[in-house]
Biotite code that builds the C-alpha atoms (Angstrom):
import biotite.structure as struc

atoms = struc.array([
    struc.Atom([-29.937, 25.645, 43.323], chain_id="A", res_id=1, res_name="UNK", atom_name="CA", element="C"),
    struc.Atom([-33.109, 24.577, 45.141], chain_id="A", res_id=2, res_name="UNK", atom_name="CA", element="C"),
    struc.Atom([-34.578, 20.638, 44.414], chain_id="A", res_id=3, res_name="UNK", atom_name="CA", element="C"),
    struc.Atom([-37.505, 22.910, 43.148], chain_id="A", res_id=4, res_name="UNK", atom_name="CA", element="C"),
    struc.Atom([-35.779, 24.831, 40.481], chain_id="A", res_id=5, res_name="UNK", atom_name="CA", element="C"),
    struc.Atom([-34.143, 21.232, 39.584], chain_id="A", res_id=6, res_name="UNK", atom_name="CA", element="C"),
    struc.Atom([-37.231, 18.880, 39.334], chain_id="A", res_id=7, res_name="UNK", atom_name="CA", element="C"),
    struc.Atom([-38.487, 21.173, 36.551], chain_id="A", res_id=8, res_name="UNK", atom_name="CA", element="C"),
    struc.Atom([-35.404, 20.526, 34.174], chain_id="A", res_id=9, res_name="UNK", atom_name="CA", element="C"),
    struc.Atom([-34.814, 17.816, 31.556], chain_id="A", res_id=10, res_name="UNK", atom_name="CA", element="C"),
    struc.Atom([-32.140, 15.326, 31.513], chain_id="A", res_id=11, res_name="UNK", atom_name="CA", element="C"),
    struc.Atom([-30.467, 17.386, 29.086], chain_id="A", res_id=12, res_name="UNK", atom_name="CA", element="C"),
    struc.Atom([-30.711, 20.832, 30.716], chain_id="A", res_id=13, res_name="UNK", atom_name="CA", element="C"),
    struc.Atom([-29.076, 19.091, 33.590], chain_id="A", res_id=14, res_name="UNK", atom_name="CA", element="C"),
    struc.Atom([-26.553, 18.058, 32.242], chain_id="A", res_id=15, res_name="UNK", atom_name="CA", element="C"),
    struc.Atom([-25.746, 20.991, 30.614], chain_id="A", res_id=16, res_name="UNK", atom_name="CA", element="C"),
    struc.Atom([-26.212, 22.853, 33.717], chain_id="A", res_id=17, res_name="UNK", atom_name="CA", element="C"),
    struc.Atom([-23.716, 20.402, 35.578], chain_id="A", res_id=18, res_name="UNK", atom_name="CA", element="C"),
    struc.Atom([-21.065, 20.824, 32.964], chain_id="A", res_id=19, res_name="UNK", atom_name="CA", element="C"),
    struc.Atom([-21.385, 24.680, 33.626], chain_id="A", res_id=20, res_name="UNK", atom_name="CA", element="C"),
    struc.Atom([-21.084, 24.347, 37.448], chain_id="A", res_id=21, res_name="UNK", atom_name="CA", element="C"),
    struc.Atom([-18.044, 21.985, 37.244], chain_id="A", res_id=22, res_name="UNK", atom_name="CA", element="C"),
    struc.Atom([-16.234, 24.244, 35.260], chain_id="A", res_id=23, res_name="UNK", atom_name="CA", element="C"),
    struc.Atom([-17.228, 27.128, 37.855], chain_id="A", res_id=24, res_name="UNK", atom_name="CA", element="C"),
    struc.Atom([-15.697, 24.415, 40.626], chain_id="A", res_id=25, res_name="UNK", atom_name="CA", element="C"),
    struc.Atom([-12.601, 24.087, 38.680], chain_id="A", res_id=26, res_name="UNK", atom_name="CA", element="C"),
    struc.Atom([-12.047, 27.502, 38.416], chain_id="A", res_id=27, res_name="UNK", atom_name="CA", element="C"),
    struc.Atom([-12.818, 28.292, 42.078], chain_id="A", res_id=28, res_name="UNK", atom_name="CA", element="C"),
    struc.Atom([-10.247, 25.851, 43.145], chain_id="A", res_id=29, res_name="UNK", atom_name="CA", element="C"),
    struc.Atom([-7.606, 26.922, 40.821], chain_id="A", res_id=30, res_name="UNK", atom_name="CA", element="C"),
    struc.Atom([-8.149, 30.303, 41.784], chain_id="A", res_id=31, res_name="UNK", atom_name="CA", element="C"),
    struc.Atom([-8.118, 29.295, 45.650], chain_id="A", res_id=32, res_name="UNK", atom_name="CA", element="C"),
    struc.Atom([-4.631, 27.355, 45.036], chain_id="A", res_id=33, res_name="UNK", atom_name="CA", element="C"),
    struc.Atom([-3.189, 30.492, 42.994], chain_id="A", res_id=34, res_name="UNK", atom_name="CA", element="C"),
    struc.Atom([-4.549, 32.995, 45.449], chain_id="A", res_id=35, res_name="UNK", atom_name="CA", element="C"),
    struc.Atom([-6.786, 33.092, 48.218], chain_id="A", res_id=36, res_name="UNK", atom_name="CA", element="C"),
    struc.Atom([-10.240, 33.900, 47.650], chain_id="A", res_id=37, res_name="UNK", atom_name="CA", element="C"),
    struc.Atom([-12.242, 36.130, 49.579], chain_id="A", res_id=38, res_name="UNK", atom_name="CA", element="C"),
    struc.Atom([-15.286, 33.322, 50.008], chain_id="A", res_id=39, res_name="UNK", atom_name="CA", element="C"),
    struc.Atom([-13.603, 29.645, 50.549], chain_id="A", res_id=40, res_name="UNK", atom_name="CA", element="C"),
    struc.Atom([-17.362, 28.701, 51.621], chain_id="A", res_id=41, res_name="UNK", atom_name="CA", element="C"),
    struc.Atom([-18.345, 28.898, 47.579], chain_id="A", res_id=42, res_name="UNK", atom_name="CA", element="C"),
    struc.Atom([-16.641, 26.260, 46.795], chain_id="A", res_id=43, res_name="UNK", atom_name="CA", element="C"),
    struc.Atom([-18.217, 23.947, 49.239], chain_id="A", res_id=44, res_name="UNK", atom_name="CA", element="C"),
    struc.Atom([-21.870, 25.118, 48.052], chain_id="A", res_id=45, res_name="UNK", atom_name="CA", element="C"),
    struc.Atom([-20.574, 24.655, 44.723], chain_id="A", res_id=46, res_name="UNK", atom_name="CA", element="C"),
    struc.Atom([-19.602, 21.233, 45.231], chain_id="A", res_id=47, res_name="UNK", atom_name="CA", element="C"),
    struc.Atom([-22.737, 20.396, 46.620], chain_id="A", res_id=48, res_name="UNK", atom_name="CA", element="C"),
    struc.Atom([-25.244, 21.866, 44.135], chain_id="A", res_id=49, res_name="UNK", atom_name="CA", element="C"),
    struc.Atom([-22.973, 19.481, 41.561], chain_id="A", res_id=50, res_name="UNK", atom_name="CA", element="C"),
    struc.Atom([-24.262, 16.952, 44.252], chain_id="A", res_id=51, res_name="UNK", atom_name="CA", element="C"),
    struc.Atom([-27.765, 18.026, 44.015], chain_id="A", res_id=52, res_name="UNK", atom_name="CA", element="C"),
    struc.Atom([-28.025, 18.084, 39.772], chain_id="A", res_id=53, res_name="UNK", atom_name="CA", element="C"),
    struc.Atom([-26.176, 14.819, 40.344], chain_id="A", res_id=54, res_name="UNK", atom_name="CA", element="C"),
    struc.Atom([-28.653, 13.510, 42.315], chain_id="A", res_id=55, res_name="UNK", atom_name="CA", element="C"),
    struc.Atom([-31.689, 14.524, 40.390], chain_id="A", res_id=56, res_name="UNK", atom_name="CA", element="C"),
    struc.Atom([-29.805, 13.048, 37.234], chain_id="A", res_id=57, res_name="UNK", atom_name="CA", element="C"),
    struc.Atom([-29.887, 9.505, 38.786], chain_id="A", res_id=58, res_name="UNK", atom_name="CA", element="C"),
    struc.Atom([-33.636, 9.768, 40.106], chain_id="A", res_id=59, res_name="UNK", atom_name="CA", element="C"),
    struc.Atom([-34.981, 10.263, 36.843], chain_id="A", res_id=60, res_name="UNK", atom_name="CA", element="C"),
    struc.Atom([-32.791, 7.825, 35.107], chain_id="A", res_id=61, res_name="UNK", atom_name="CA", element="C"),
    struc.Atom([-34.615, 5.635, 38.364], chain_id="A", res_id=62, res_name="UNK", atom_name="CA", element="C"),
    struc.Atom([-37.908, 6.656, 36.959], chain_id="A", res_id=63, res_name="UNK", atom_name="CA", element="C"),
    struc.Atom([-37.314, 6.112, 33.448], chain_id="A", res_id=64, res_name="UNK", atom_name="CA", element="C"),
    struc.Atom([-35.932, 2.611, 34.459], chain_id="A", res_id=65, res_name="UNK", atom_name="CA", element="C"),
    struc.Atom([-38.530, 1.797, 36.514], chain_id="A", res_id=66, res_name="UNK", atom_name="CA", element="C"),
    struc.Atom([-41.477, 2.819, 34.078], chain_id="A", res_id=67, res_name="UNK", atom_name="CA", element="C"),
    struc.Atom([-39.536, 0.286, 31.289], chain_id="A", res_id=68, res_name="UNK", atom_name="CA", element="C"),
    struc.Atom([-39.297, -2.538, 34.029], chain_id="A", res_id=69, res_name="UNK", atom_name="CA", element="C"),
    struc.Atom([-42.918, -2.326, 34.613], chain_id="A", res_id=70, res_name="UNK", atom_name="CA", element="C"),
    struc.Atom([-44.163, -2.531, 30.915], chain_id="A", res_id=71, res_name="UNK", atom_name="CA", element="C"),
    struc.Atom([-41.756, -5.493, 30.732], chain_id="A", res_id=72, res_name="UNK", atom_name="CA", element="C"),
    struc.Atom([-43.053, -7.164, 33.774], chain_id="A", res_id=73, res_name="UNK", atom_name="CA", element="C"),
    struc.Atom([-46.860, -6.389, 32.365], chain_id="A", res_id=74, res_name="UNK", atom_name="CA", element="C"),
    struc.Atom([-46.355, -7.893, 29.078], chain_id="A", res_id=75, res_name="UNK", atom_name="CA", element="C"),
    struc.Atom([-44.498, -11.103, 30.381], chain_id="A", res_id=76, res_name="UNK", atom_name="CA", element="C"),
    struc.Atom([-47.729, -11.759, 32.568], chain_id="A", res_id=77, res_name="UNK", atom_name="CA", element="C"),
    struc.Atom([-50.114, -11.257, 29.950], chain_id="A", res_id=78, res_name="UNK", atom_name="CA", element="C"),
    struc.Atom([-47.571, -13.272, 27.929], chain_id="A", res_id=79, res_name="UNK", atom_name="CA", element="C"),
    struc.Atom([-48.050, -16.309, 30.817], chain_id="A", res_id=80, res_name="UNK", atom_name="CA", element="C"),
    struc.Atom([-51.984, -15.604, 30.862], chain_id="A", res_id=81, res_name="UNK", atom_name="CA", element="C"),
    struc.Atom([-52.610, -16.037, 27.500], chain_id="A", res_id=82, res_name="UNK", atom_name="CA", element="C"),
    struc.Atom([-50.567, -19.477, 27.362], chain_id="A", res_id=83, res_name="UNK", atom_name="CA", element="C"),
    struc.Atom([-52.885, -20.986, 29.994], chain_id="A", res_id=84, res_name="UNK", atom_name="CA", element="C"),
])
């Protein structure tokens, strides 16, 4: 998973997307306790592209945030201007 190929999905897709991956993680590790698996590396790259959609969960929960803050911010100075 590249940032690119994340920064194009919804909230939603991404979080469908990390459910899938976490449940690929589980099984990887319950596979790698059971038996040994042929490439012990996936499961690091797995952990970190759950990392990654993690990541670009947060920053647009950030944005949306941020954009709410701002129209709050706006109206409360109007608000004040309007008094005086």
């Amino acid at each position: 998973m590249a940032k690119i190929e994340l920064e194009g999905l919804s909230v939603q897709e991404l979080n469908d997307e990390l459910e899938t991956i976490q449940k690929h993680y589980y099984a990887l590790k319950f596979n790698n306790a059971a038996s040994s698996l042929e490439n012990t590396a996936e499961i690091k790259n797995v952990r970190r592209n759950i990392a990654r959609i993690k990541t670009e969960i947060r920053a647009k929960e950030l944005v949306e945030t941020t954009q709410k803050r701002d129209k709050i911010q706006l109206r409360r100075r109007l608000a004040k201007k309007i008094k005086k």
